[in-house]
C-alpha positions in Angstrom: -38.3 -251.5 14.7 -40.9 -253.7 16.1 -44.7 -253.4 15.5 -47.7 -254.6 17.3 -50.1 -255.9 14.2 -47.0 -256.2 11.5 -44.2 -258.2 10.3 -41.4 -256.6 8.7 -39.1 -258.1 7.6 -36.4 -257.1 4.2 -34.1 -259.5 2.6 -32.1 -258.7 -0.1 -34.3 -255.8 -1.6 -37.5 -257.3 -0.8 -39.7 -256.4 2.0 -42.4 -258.5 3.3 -45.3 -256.7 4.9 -47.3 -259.5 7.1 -50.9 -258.4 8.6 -50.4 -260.0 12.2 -53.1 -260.6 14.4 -53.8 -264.3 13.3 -55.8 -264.9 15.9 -58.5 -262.2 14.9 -57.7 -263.2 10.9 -56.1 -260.2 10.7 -58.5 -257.9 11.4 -58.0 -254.0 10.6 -57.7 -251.6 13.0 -56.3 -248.3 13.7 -53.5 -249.4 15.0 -52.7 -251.3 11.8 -53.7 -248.3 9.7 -50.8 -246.2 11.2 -48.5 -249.2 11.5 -48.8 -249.7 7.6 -48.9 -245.9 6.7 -45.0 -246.1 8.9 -44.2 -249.0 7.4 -44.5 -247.7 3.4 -43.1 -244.5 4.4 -40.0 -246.4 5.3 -40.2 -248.9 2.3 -39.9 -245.1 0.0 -37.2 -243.7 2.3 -34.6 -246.6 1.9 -33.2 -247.2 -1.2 -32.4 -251.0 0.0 -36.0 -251.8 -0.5 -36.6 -252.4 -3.9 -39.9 -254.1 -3.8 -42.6 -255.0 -1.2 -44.5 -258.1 -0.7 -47.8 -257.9 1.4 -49.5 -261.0 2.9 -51.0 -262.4 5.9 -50.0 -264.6 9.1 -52.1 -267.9 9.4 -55.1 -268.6 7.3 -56.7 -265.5 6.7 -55.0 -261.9 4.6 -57.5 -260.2 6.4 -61.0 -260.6 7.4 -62.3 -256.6 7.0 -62.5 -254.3 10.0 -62.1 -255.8 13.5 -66.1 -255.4 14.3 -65.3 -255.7 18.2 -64.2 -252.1 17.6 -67.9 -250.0 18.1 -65.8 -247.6 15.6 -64.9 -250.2 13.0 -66.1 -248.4 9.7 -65.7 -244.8 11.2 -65.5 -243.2 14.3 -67.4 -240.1 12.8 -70.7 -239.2 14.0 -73.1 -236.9 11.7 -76.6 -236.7 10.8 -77.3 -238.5 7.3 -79.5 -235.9 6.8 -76.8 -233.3 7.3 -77.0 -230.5 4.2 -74.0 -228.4 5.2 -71.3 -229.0 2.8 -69.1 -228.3 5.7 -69.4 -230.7 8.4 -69.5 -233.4 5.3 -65.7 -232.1 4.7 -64.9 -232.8 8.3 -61.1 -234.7 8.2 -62.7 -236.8 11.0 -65.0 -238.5 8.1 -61.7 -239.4 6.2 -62.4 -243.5 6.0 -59.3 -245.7 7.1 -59.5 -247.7 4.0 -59.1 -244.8 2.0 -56.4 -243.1 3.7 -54.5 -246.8 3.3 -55.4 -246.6 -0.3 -54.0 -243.2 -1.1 -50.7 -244.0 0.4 -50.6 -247.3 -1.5 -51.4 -245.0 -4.7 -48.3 -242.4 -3.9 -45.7 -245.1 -3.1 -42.5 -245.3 -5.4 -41.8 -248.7 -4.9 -43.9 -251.3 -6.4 -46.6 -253.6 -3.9 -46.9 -257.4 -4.5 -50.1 -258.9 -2.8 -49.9 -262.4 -1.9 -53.4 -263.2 -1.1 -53.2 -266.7 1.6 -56.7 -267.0 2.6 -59.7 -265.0 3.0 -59.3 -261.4 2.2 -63.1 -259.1 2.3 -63.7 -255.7 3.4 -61.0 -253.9 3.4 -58.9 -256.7 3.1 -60.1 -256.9 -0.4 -59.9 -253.6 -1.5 -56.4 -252.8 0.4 -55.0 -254.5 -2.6 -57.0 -252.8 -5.3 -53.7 -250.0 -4.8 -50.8 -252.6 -4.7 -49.5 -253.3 -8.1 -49.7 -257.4 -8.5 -52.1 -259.4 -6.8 -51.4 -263.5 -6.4 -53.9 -265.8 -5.0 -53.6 -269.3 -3.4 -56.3 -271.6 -3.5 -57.7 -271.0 -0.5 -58.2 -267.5 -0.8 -62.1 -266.0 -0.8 -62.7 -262.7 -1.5 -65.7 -260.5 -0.8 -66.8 -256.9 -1.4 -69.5 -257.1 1.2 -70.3 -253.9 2.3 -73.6 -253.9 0.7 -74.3 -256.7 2.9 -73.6 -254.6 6.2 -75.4 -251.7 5.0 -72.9 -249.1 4.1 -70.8 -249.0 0.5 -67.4 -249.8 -0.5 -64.7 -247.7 0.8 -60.6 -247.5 0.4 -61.5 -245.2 -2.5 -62.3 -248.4 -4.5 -64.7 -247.0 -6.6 -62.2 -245.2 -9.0 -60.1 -248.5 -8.1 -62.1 -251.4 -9.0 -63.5 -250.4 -12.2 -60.0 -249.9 -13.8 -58.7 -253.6 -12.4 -61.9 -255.4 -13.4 -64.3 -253.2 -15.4 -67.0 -251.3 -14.8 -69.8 -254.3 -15.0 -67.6 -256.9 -12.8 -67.0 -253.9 -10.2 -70.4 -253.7 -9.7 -71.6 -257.2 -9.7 -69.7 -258.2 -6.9 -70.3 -255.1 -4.8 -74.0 -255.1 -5.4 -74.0 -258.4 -4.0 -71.9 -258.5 -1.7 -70.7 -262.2 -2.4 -68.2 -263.9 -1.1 -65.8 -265.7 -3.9 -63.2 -268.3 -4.6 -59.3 -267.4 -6.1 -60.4 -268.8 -9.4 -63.2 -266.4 -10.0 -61.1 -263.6 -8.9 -58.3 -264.6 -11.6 -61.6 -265.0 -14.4 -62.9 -261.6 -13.5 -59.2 -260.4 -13.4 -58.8 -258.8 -9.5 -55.3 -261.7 -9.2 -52.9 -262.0 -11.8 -52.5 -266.0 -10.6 -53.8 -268.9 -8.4 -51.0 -270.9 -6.5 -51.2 -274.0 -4.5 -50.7 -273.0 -0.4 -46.7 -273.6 -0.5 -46.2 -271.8 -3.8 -47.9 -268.6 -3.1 -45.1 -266.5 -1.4 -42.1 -268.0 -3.4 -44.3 -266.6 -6.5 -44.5 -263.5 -5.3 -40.6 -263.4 -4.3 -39.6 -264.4 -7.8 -41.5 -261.7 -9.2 -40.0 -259.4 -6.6 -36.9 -260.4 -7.4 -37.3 -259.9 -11.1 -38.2 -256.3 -10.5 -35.4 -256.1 -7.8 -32.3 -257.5 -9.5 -33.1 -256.4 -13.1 -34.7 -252.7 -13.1 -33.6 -249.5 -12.2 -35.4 -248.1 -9.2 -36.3 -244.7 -10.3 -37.7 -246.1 -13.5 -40.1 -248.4 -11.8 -40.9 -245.3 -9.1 -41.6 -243.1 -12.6 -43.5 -246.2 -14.1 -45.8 -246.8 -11.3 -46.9 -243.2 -11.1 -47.1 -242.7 -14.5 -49.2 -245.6 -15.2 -51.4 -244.9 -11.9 -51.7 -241.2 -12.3 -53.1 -241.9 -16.2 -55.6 -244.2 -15.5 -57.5 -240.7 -14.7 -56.4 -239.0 -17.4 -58.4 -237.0 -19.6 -56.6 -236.9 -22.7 -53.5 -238.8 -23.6 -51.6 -235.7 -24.4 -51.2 -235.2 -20.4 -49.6 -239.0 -20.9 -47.1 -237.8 -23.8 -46.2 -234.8 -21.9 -45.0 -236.6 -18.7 -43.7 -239.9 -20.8 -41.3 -236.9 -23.2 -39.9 -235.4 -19.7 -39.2 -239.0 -18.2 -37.4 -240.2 -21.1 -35.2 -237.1 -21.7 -34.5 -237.4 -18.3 -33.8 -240.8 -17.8 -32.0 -240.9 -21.1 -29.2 -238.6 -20.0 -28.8 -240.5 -16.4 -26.0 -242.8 -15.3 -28.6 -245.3 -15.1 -29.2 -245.2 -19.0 -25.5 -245.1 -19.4 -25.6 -248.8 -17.1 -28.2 -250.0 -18.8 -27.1 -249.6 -22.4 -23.6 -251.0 -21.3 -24.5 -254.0 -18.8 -26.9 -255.0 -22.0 -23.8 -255.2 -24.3 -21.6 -256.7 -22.2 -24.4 -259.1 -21.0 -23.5 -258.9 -17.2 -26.5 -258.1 -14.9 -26.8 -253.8 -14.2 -25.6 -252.4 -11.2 -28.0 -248.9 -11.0 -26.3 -246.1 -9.8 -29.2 -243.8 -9.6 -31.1 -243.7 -6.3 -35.0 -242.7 -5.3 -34.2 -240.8 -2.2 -31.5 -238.2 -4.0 -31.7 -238.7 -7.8 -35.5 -238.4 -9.0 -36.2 -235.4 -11.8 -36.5 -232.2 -11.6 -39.9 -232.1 -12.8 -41.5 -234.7 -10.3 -43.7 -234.6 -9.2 -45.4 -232.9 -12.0 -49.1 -233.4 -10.6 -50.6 -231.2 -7.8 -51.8 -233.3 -4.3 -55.8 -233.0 -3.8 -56.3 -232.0 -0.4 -59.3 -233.7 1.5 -61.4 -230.9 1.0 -62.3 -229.7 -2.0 -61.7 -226.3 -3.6 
């Protein structure tokens, strides 16, 4: 399948996502919103894909909204002063960022971001959902939404906080700043800061780790498990989901290939699957809708 603003391309377990529109430094758009949203939902839906790398073409992961479009931050029109409760839960005031962000958060296979160059907007907080963020050196990153008069969006205000904490979240949105890899890895947004040519080969070795070495519906529990808790209210809901996961993973073929791949010290060969072979009991949590009850 070809796409208009991606790259797609899988080898060997790894997909590699690439925002393409170099020439606009990979400005978002809807197209690109709808083209990502396919993309993932094929990433979940083949049991090849075991990982997936996102990055950018050129010099730039993504420069924020493409502002040539008059509709860039939202193409909803309402009255700020608008009281009815109503017109405020309007689908057509869903942000695209957010949207993005929420499918990131539901994916079941784990999202490496290789950060190549300048990444604000919505090119920063895109990532704040993907699992693993890697910078090179000449990546800038910006939360500047302050500085163009609206807020940040991509849900990243339930994100950010929980990457970087609560004080570092809003430091860098009040000001809207634009900032170097290495402050990004101090304030921990990226796990790492690689030279130019290092930066994808990084990122593939992790893939590759998480590829050749785990079992694919233990990472898909893992990543929802550890997502879906960062809200939690109690770790008791945390005990309760952990107990069902390990009673069910503990009587699967892919415990049985574990344990015996270990002794005999040859690499595992998962049977299990994501598409046929997840639990009975996921998912255990109940979807929010867009409006509220």
């Amino acid at each position: 399948m070809s796409f208009e603003t991606l790259g797609v391309e899988t080898d060997d377990g790894v997909m590699t996502l690439t925002l393409n529109r170099p020439d606009r430094l990979n400005a978002f758009t809807r197209p690109m919103l709808d083209e990502m949203l396919s993309v993932l939902d094929m990433a979940d839906a083949d049991d090849a894909v075991r990982a997936v790398i996102v990055t950018g073409a050129g010099r730039a992961f993504c420069a924020g909204v493409d502002l040539d479009d008059p509709d860039a931050f939202t193409a909803a029109q309402i009255d700020p002063g608008e009281t009815d409760p109503e017109k405020w839960a309007d689908p057509g005031n869903r942000d695209m960022g957010g949207i993005l962000a929420l499918r990131l958060f539901n994916c079941l296979k784990p999202v490496i971001a290789a950060v190549n160059g300048p990444a604000v907007g919505i090119g920063a907080t895109m990532q704040l959902p993907m699992d693993i963020r890697l910078a090179s050196e000449k990546a800038r990153f910006g939360f500047v939404f302050a500085r163009r008069g609206i807020v940040p969006e991509a849900a990243s205000s339930w994100f950010l906080p929980r990457l970087v904490g609560m004080s570092q979240a809003l430091e860098w949105s009040y000001t809207g700043r634009v900032f170097g890899a290495e402050e990004a890895l101090a304030g921990g947004l990226v796990r790492s800061v690689h030279a130019p040519e290092d930066l994808l080969p990084a990122a593939m070795q992790i893939a590759r780790e998480i590829a050749d070495h785990a079992a694919p519906i233990s990472v898909a529990l893992t990543r929802q498990m550890m997502w879906r808790m960062a809200g939690a209210s109690h770790p008791m809901e945390a005990h309760r989901v952990d107990s069902r996961a390990i009673v069910a993973r503990s009587c699967s073929e892919d415990s049985a290939e574990g344990v015996a791949s270990f002794l005999e010290k040859r690499a595992p060969a998962f049977p299990n699957t994501v598409s046929t072979d997840m639990p009975g009991f996921f998912p255990w949590w109940d979807e929010p809708g867009w409006k509220s009850e």
